[in-house]
C-alpha positions as CSV (number, residue, x, y, z in Angstrom):
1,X,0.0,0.0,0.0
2,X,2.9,2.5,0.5
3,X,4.2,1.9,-3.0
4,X,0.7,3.1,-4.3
5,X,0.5,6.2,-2.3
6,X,4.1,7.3,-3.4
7,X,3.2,6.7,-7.1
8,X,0.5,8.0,-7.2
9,X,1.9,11.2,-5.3
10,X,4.8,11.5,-7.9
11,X,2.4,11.0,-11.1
12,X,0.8,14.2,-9.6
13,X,4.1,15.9,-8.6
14,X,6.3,15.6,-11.9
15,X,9.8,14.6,-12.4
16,X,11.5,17.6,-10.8
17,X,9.6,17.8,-8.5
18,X,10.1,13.6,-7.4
19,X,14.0,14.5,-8.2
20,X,14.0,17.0,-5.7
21,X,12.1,14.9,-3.2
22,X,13.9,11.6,-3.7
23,X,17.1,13.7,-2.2
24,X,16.2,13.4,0.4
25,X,14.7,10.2,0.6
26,X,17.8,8.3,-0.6
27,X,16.1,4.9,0.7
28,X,13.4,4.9,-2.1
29,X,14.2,3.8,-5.0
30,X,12.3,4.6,-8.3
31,X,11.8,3.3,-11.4
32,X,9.7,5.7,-14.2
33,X,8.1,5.0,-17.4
34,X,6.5,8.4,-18.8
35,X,6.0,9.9,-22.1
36,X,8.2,12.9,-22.8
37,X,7.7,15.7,-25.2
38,X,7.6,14.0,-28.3
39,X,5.1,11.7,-26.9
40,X,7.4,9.0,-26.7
41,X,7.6,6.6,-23.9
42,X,10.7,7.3,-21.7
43,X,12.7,5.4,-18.8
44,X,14.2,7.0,-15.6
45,X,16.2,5.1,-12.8
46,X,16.3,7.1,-9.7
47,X,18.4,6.5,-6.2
48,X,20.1,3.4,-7.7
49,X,17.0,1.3,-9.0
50,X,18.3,-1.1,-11.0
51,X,18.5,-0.1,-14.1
């Protein structure tokens, strides 16, 4: 249940703003798929997730 209250907090907050926030929760680690831009789908590894 904690996973699915912090995703769906960061699909509200945006990438800076869960960039900014994951400094200074270096114990979650995060894994993104979003579409950028150019409406293409996108990958981003944060705080060491595996990538």
């Amino acid at each position: 249940m904690v996973a699915d209250g912090y995703a769906t907090a960061f699909q509200a907050m945006g990438i800076e703003k869960v960039s900014a926030f994951l400094t200074q929760h270096p114990e979650l680690k995060v894994f993104f798929i979003f579409e950028n831009d150019n409406n293409e789908l996108e990958t981003l590894s944060l705080n060491g997730f595996p990538e």
